[in-house]
KEKE-3310 file (N, C-alpha, C; in steps of 0.2 Angstrom, whole numbers, plus 5000, padded with zeros to 4 digits):
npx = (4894:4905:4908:4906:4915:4933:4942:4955:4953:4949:4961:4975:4980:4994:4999:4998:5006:5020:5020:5021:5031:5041:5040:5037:5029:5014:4999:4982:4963:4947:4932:4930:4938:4953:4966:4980:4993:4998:5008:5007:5013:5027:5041:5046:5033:5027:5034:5032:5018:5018:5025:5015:5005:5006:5010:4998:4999:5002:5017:5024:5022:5023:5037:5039:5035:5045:5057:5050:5050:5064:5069:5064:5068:5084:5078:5072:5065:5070:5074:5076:5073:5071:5063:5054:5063:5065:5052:5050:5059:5054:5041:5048:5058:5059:5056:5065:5073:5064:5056:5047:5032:5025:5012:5013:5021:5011:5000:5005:5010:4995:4991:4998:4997:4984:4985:4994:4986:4979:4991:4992:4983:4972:4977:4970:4967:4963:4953:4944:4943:4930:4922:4918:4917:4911:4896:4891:4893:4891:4889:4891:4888:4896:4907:4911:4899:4904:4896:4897:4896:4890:4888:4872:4868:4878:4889:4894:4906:4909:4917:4928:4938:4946:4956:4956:4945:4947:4958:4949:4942:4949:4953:4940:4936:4949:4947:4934:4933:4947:4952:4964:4967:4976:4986:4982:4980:4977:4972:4960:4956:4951:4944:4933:4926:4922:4912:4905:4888:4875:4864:4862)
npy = (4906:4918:4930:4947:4951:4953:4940:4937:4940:4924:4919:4909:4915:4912:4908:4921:4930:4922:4922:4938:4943:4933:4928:4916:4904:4901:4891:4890:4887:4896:4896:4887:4892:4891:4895:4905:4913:4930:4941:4959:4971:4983:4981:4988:4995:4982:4982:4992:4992:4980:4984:4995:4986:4982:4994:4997:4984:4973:4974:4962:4956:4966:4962:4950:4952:4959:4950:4943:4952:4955:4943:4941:4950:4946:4934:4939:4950:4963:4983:4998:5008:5021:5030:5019:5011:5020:5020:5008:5008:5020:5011:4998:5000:4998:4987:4978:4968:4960:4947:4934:4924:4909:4911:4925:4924:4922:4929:4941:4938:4936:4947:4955:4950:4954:4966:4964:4959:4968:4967:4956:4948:4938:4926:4923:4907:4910:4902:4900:4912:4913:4900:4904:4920:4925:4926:4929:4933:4944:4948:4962:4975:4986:4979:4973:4964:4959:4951:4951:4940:4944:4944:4948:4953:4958:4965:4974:4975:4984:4985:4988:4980:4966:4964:4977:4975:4965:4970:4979:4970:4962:4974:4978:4966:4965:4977:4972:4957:4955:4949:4943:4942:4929:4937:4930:4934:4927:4916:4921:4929:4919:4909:4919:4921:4907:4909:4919:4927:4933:4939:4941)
npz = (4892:4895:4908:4913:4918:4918:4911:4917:4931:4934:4935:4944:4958:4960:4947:4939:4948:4947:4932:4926:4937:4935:4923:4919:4905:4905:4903:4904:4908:4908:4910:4900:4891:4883:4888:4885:4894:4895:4897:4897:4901:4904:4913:4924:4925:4931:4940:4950:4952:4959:4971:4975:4980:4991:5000:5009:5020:5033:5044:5044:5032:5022:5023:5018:5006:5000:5001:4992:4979:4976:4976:4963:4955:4955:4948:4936:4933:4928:4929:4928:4933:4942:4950:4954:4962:4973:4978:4982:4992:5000:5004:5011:5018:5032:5035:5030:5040:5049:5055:5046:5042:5033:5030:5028:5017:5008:5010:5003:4990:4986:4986:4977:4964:4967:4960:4949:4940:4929:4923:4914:4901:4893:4882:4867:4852:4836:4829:4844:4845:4836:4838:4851:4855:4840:4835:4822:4805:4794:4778:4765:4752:4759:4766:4781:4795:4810:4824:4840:4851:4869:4887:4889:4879:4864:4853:4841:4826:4816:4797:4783:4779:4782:4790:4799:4806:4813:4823:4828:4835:4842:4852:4856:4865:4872:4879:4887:4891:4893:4884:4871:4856:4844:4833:4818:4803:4791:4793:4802:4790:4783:4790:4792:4780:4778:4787:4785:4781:4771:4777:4794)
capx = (4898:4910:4905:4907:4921:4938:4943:4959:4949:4948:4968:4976:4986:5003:4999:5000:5010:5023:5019:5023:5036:5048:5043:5035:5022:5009:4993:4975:4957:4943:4926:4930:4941:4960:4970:4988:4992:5001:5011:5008:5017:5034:5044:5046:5025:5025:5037:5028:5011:5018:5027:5011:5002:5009:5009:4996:5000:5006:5024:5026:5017:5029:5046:5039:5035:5053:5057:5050:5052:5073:5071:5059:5074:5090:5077:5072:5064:5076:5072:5081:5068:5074:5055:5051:5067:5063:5046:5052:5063:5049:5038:5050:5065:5058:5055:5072:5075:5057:5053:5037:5030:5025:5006:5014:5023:5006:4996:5009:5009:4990:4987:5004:4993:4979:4986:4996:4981:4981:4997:4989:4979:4970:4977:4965:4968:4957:4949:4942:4938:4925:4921:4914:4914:4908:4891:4888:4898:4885:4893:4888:4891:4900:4911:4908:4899:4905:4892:4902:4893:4893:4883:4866:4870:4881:4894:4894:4910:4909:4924:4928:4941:4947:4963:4955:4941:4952:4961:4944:4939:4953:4953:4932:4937:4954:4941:4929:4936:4955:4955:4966:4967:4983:4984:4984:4977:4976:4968:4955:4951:4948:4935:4928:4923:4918:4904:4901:4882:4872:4860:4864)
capy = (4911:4922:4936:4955:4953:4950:4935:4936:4940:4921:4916:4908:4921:4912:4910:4930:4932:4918:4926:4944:4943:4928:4927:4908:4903:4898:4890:4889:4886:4898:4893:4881:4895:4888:4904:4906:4919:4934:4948:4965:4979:4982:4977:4996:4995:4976:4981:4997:4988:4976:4986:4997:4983:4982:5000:4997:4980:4973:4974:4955:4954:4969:4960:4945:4956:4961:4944:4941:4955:4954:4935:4941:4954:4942:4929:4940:4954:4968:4987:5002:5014:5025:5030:5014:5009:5026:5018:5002:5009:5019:5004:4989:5003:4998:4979:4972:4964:4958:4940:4933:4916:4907:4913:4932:4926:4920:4937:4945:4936:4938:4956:4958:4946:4955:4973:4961:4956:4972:4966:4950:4947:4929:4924:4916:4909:4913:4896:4901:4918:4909:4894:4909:4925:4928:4924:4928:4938:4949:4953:4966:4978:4991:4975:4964:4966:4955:4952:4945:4935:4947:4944:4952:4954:4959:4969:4977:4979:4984:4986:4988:4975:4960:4966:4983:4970:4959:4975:4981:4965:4962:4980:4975:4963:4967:4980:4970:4954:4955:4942:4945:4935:4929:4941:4925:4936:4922:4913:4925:4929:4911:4909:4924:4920:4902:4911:4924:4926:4940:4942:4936)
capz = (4890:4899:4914:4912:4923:4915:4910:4921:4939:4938:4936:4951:4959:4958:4940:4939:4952:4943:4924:4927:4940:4933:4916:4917:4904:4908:4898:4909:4905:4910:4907:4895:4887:4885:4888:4886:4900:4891:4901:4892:4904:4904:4920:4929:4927:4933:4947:4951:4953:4965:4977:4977:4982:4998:5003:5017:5022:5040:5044:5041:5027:5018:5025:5014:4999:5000:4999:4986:4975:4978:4974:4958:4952:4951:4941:4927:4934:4927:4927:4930:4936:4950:4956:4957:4968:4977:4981:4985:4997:5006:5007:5012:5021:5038:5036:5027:5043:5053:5054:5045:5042:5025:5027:5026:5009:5003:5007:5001:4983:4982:4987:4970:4962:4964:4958:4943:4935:4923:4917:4910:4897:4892:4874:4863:4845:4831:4831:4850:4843:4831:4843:4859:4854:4835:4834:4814:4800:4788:4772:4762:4750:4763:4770:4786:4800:4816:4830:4845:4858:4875:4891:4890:4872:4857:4850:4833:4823:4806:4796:4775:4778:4789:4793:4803:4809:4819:4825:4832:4838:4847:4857:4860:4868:4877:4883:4889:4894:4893:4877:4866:4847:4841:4825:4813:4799:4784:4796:4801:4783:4782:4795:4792:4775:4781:4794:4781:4775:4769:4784:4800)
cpx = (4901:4905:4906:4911:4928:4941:4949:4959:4949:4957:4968:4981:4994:5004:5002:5003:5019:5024:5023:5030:5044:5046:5041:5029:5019:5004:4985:4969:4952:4938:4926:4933:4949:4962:4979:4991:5001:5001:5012:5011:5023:5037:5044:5038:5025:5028:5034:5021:5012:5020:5020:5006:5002:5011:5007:4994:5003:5014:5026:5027:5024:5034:5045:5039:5042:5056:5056:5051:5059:5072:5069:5067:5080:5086:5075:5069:5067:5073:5076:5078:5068:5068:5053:5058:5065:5055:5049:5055:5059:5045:5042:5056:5064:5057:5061:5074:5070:5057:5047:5038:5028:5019:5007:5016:5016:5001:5000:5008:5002:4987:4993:4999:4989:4980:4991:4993:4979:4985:4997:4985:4977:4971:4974:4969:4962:4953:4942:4938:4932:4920:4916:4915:4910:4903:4887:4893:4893:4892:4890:4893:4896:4905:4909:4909:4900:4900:4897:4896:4894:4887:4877:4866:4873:4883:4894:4901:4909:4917:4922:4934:4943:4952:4960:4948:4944:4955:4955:4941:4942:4952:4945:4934:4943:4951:4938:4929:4943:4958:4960:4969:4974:4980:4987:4979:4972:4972:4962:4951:4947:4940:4930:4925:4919:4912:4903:4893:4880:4867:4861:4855)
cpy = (4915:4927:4940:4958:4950:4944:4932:4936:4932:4917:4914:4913:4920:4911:4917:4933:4929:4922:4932:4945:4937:4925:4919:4907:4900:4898:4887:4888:4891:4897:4893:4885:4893:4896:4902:4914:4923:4939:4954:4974:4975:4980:4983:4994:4988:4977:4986:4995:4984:4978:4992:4993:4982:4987:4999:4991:4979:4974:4967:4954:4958:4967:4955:4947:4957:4957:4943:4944:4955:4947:4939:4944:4949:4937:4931:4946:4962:4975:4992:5008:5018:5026:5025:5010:5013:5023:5013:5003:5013:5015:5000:4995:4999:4991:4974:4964:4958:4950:4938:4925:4914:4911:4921:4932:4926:4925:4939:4944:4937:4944:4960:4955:4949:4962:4971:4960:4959:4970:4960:4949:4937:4928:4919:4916:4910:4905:4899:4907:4917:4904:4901:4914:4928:4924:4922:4933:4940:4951:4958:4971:4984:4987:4970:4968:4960:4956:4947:4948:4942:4945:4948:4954:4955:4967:4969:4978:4978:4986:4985:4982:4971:4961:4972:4978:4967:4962:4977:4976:4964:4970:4978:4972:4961:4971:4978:4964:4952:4949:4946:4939:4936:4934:4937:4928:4932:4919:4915:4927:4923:4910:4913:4923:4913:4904:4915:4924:4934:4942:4937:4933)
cpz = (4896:4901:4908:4916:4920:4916:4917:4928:4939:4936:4943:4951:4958:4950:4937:4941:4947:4935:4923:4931:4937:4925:4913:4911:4906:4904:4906:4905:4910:4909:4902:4890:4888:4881:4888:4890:4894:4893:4896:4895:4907:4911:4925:4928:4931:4939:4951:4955:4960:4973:4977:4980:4989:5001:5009:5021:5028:5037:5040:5035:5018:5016:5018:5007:4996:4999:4994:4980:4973:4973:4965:4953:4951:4948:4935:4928:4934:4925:4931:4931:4943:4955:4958:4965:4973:4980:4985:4992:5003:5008:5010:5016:5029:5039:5035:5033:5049:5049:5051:5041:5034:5022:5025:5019:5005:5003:5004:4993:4982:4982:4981:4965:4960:4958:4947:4937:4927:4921:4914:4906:4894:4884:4872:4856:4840:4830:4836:4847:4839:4834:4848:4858:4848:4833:4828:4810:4794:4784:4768:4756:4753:4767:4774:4792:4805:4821:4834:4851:4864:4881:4890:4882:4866:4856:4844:4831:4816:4804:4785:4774:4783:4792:4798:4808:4815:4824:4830:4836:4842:4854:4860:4865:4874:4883:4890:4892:4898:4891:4875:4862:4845:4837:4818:4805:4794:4788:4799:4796:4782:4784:4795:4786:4774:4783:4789:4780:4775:4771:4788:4804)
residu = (UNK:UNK:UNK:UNK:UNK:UNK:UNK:UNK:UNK:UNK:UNK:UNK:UNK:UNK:UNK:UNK:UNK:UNK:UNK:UNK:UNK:UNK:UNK:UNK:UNK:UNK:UNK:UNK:UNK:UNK:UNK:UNK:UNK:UNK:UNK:UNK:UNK:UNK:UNK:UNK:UNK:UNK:UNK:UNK:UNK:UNK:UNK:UNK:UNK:UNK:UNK:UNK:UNK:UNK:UNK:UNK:UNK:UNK:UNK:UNK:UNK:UNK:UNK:UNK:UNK:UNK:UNK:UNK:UNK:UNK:UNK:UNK:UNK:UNK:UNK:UNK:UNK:UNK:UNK:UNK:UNK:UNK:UNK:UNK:UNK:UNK:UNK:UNK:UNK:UNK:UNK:UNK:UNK:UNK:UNK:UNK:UNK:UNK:UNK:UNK:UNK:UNK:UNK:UNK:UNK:UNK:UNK:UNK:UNK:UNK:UNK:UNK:UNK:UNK:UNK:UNK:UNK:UNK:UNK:UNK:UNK:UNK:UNK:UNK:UNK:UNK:UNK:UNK:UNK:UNK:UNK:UNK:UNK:UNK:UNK:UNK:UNK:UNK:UNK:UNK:UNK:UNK:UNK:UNK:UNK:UNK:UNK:UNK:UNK:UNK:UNK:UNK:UNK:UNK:UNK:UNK:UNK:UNK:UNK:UNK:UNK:UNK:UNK:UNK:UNK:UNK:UNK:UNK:UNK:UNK:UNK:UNK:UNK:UNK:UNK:UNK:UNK:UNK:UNK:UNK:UNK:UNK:UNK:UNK:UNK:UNK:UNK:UNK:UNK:UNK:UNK:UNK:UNK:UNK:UNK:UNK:UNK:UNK:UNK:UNK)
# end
């Protein structure tokens, strides 16, 4: 089963760095979970993040940053956030022109990397959801309760309908891993009614 540390702490950083900054899909497997990486903050938060990343970085290290964010903006990174320019412009004003090497691009992308990761989330489909995290579905006369799979033990949601279930299941686990279930409703009723019993 998955840690108690988000799914997306084990992305490769140019996966994250790539996803957020230019927009690439990308599909990965995390302990035998097959993720479709899915960027969820908006581009001023994604560009924000990055140049904060590199606030107390070497000089080199910045100049490359700057590099790369420039490059990141004419490929799809587009935002018209003046505070964040205004940031950008006190971190990176004193490097525009400093020489640095390939290993500074490469710190550089994983200290954005790391600060990007928030803005990633691991999309599962509702198969997966069923397959490694819901362990049992109780039906009852007050509706369905989900126990989902967690280290050391289990997560309760209850709910009067599968539509606000799947809603709660997902945040649970947004939470807690930084899953998130396509929202293929019919498809969820499906399976949930398959796993259903009347004591787990």
């Amino acid at each position: 089963m998955t840690s108690d540390v988000w799914l997306v702490s084990q992305f490769d950083a140019d996966v994250v760095f790539r996803a957020t900054l230019y927009k690439e899909r990308a599909e990965t497997v995390i302990d035998g979970i097959r993720c479709e990486v899915d960027v969820i903050c908006p581009n001023n938060v994604i560009a924000y993040l990055a140049v904060k990343a590199l606030v107390g970085a070497p000089p080199e290290v910045k100049a490359a940053g700057a590099t790369l964010l420039n490059h990141a903006y004419r490929c799809g990174l587009q935002h018209r956030d003046e505070v964040v320019y205004r940031r950008a412009k006190d971190v990176f004003g004193d490097v525009e022109r400093l020489h640095y090497e390939s290993r500074h691009a490469d710190e550089a992308r994983e200290l954005m990397a790391r600060e990007l990761r928030r803005c990633v989330v691991c999309r599962i489909d509702v198969f997966t959801l069923f397959e490694r995290f819901v362990k049992c579905v109780e039906v009852n006369g007050d509706g369905y309760l989900f126990i989902i799979r967690r280290d050391g033990g289990v997560m309760h949601v209850h709910s009067n309908n599968l539509a606000d279930a799947l809603d709660e299941i997902n945040r649970r686990l947004l939470a807690q891993y930084r899953v998130a279930v396509d929202t293929d409703l019919e498809t969820f009723e499906t399976l949930a009614k398959i796993h259903a019993k009347i004591f787990c």
